[in-house]
KEKE-3310 file (N, C-alpha, C; in steps of 0.2 Angstrom, whole numbers, plus 5000, padded with zeros to 4 digits):
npx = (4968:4957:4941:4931:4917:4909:4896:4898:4895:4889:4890:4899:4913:4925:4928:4940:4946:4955:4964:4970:4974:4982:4994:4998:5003:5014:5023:5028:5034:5041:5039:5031:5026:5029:5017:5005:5008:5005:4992:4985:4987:4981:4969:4963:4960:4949:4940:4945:4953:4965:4964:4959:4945:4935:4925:4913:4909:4896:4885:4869:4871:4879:4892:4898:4913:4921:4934:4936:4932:4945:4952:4948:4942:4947:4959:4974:4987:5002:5004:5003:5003:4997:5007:5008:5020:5036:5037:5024:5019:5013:5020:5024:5018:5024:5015:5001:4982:4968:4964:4954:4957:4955:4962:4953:4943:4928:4935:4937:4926:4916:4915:4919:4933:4933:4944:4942:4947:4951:4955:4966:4975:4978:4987:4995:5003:5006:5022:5025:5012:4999:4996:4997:4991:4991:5003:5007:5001:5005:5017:5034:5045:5059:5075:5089:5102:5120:5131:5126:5113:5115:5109:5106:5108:5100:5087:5088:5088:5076:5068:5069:5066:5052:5048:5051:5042:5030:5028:5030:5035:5040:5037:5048:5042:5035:5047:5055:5047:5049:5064:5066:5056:5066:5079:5079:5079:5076:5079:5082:5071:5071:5085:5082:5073:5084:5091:5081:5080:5092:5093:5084:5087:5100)
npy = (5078:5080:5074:5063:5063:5054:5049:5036:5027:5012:5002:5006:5007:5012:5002:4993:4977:4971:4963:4966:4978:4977:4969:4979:4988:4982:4980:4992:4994:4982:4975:4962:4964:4978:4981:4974:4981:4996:4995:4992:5003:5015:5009:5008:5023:5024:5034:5048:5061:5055:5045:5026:5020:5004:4990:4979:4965:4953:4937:4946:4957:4970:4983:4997:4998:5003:5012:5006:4993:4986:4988:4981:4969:4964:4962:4965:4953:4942:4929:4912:4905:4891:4884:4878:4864:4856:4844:4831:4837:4853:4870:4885:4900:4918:4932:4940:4943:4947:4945:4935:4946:4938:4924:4911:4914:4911:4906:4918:4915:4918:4931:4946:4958:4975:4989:5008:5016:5029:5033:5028:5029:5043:5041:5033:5037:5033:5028:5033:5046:5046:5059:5075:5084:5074:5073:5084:5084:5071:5072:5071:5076:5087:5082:5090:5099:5097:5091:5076:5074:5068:5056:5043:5039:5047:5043:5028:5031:5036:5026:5016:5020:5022:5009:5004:5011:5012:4999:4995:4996:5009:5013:5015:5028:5033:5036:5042:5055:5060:5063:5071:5082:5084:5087:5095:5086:5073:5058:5046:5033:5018:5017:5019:5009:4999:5002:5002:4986:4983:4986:4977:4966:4966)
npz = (5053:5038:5040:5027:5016:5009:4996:4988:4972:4971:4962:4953:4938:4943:4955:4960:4959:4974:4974:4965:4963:4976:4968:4960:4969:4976:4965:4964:4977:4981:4987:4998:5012:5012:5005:5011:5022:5018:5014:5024:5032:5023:5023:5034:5037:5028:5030:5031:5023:5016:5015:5011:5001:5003:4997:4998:4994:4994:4989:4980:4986:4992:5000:5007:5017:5036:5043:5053:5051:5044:5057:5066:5061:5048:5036:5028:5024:5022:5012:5006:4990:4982:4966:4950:4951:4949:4954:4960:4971:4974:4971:4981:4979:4985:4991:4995:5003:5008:5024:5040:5056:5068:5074:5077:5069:5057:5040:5025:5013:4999:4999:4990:4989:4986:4982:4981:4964:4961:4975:4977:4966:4971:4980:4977:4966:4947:4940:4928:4922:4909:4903:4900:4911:4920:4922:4928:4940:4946:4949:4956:4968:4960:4959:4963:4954:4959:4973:4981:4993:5010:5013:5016:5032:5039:5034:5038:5053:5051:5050:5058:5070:5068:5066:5079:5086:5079:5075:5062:5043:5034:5017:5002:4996:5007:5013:5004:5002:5016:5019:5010:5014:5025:5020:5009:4997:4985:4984:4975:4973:4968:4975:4988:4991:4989:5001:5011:5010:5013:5026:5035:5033:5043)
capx = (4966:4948:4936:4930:4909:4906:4890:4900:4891:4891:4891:4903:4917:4930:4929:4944:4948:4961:4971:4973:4978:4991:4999:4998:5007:5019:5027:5030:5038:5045:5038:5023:5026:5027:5012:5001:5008:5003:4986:4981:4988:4976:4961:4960:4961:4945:4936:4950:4955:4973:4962:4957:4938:4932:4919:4911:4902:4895:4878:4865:4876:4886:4891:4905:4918:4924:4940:4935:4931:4949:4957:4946:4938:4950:4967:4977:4991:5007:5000:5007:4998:5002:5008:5010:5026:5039:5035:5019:5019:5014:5025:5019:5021:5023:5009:4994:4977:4963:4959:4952:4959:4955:4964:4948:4937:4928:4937:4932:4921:4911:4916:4922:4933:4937:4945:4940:4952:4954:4959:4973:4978:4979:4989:5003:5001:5011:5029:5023:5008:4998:4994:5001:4988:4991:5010:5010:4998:5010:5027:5038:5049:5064:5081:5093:5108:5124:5131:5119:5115:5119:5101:5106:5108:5093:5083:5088:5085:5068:5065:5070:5060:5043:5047:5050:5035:5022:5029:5027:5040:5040:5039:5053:5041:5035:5056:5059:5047:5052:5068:5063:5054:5069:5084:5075:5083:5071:5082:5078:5066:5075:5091:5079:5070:5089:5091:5076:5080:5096:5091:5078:5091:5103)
capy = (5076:5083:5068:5066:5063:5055:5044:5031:5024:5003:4998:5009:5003:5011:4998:4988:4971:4971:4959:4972:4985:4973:4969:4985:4991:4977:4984:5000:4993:4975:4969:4961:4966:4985:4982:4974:4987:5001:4994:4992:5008:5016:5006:5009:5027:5026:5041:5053:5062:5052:5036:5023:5020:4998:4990:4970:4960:4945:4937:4950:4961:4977:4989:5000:4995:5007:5011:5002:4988:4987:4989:4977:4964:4962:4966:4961:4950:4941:4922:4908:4905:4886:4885:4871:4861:4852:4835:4829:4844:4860:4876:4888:4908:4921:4936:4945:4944:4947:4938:4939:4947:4934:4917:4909:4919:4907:4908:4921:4915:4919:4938:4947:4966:4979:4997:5014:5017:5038:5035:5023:5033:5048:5040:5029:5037:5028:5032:5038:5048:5046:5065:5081:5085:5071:5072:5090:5084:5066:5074:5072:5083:5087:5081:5097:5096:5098:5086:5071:5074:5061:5054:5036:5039:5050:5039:5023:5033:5037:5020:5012:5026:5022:5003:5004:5015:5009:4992:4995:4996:5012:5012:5020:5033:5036:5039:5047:5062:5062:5066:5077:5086:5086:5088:5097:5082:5068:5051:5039:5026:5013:5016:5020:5001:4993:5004:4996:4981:4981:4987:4973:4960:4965)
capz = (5046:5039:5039:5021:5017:5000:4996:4985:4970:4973:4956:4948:4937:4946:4962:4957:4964:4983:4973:4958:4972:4979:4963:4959:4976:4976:4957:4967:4983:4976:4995:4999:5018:5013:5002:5015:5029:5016:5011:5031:5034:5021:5020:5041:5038:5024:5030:5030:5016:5015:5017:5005:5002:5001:4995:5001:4988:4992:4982:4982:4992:4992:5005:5008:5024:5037:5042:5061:5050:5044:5061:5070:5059:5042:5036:5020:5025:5020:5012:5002:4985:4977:4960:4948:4955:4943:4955:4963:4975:4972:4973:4984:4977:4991:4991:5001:5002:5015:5030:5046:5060:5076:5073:5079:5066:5050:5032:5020:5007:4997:4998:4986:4993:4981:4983:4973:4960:4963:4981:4978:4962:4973:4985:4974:4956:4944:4938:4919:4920:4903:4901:4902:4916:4926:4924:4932:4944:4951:4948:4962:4967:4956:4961:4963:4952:4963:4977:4983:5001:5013:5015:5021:5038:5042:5032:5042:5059:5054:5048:5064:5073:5067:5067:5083:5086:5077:5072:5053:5039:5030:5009:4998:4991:5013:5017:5001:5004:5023:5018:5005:5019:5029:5018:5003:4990:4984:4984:4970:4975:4968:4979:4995:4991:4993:5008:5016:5012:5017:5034:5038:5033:5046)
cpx = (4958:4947:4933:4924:4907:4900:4894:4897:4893:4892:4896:4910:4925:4932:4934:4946:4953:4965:4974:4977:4984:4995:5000:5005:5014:5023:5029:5037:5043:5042:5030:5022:5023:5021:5008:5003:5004:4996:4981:4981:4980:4970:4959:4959:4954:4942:4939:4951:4962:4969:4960:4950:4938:4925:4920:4907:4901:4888:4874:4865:4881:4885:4900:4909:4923:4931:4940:4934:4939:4954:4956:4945:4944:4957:4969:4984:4994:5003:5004:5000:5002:4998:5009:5016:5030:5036:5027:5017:5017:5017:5021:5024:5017:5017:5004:4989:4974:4961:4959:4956:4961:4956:4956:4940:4936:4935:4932:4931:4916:4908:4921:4926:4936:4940:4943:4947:4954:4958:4965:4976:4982:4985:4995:5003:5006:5014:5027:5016:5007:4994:4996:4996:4991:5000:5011:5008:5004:5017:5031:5042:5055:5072:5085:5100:5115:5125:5126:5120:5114:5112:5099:5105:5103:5088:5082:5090:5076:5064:5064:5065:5050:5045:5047:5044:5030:5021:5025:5032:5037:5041:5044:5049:5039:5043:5057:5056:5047:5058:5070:5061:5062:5075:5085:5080:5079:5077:5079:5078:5068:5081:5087:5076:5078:5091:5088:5077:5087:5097:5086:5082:5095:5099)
cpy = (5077:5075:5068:5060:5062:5047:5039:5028:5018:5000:5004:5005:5005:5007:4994:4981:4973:4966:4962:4976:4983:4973:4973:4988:4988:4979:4990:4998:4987:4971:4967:4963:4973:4984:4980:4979:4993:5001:4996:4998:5013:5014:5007:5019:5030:5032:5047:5055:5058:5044:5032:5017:5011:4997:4982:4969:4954:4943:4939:4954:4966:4982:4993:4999:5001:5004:5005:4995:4983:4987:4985:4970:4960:4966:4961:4961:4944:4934:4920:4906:4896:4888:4877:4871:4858:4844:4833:4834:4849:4865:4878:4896:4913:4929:4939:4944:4945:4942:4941:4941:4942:4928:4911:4910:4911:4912:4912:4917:4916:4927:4941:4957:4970:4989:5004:5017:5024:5039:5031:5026:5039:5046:5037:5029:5031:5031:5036:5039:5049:5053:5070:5083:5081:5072:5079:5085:5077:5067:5075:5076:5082:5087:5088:5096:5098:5091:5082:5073:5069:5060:5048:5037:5042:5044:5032:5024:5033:5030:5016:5015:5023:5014:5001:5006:5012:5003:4992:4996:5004:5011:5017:5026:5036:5039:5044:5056:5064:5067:5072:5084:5090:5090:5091:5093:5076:5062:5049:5033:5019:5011:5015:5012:4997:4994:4999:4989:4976:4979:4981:4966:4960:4962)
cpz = (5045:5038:5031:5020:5010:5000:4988:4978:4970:4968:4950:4944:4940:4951:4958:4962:4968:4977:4968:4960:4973:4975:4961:4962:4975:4972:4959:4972:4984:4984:4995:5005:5018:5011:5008:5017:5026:5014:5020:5031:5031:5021:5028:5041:5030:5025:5031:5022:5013:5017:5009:5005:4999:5000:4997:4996:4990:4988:4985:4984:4989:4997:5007:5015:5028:5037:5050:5057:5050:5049:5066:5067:5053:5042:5030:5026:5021:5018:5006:4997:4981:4968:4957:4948:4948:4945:4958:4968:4973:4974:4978:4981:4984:4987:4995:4998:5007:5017:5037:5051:5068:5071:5070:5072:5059:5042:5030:5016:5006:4998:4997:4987:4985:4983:4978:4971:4962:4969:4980:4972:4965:4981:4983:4967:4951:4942:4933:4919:4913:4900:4904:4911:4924:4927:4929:4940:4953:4954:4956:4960:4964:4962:4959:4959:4959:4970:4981:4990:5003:5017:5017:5027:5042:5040:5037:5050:5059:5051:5053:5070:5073:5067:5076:5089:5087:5074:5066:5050:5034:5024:5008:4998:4999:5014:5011:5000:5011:5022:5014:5010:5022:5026:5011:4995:4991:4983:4981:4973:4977:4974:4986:4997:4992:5000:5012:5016:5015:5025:5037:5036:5038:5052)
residu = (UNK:UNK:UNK:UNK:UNK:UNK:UNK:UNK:UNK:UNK:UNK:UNK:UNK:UNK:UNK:UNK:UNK:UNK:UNK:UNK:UNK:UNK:UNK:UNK:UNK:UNK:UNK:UNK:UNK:UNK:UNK:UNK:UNK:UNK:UNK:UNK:UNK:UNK:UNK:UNK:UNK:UNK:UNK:UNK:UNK:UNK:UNK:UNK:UNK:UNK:UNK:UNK:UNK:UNK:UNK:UNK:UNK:UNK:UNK:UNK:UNK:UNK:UNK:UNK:UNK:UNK:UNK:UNK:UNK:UNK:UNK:UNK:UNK:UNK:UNK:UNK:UNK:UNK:UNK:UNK:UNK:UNK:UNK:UNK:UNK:UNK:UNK:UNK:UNK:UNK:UNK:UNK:UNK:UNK:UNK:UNK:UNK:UNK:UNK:UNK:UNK:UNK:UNK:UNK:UNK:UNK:UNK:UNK:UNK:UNK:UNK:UNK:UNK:UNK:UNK:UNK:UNK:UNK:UNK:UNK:UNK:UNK:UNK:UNK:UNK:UNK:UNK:UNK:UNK:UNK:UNK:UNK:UNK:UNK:UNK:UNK:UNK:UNK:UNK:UNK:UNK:UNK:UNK:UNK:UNK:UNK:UNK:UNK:UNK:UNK:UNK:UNK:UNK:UNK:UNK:UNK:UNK:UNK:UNK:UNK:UNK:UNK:UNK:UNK:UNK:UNK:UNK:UNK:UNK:UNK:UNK:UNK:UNK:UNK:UNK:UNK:UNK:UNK:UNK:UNK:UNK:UNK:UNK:UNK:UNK:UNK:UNK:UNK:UNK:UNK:UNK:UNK:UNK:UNK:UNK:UNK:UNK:UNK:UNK:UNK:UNK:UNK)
# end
């Protein structure tokens, strides 16, 4: 994969907040698991063209975060968020954010992570492009009219394959161009997300 060489501007308004990202992702994948795994994935692979470019704010501070930063130091992970409770307890709401990699490591505070908007655009567009441009541009590949091919069972080989692997969970939209690759028929999303998570139930 070519390595990719861009002097970043640190103050632009594209830098969108890691928890925008997430909730972003999450809307796509219905998991917070996939979305962490997809965020790691990409945000360690920042300096590739298929990578996703960060940024670190703290007071009087900014600097952009390799992809080694990401693979050694940080990582977006599974976390409990409380909410207001009906009794004297607070709920707790499931979700992701960033935290350190070593147990032992101090709490983040008092730094703020952000992603650049074009790399994460380019990498999980969103279902309704708002212009004829971008719709050519996101368009998945068209479903074939005539009989569905049988894209369960592959899909739930190469799911167990790479969990096995590289212990990570592939996304719908990763299995549904695998098998697009494989079996030139695109699966709907939808269905491939009950797939997985059927699979990871048993």
């Amino acid at each position: 994969m070519k390595k990719r060489r861009a002097n970043l501007p640190l103050d632009d308004p594209r830098w969108v907040p890691i928890k925008e990202a997430i909730e972003r992702r999450y809307k796509q994948t219905g998991s917070y698991t996939l979305t962490a795994d997809d965020l790691n994935e990409a945000l360690q692979k920042a300096d590739k063209a298929d990578g996703l470019r960060s940024l670190e704010r703290r007071a009087g501070e900014r600097k952009l975060l390799s992809g080694a930063t990401w693979r050694d130091d940080l990582h977006v992970s599974i976390a409990l968020f409380p909410v207001e409770g009906k009794g004297n307890w607070p709920d707790r709401k499931g979700g992701a954010a960033v935290s350190p990699r070593q147990r032992d490591a101090p709490p983040i505070h008092g730094r703020w992570f952000y992603v650049w908007k074009p790399d994460f655009d380019d990498l999980w567009p969103t279902a309704e492009p708002t212009t004829t441009t971008e719709r050519r541009a996101d368009a998945k590949p068209r479903r074939k009219p005539g009989p569905k091919a049988n894209w369960r069972l592959p899909a739930a080989v190469k799911l167990h394959e790479v969990r096995e692997k590289d212990r990570r969970t592939l996304s719908a939209p990763e299995l549904c161009q695998h098998i697009h690759r494989t079996l030139k028929y695109y699966p709907d999303e939808t269905e491939m997300r009950k797939l997985i998570r059927f699979l990871l139930a048993e």
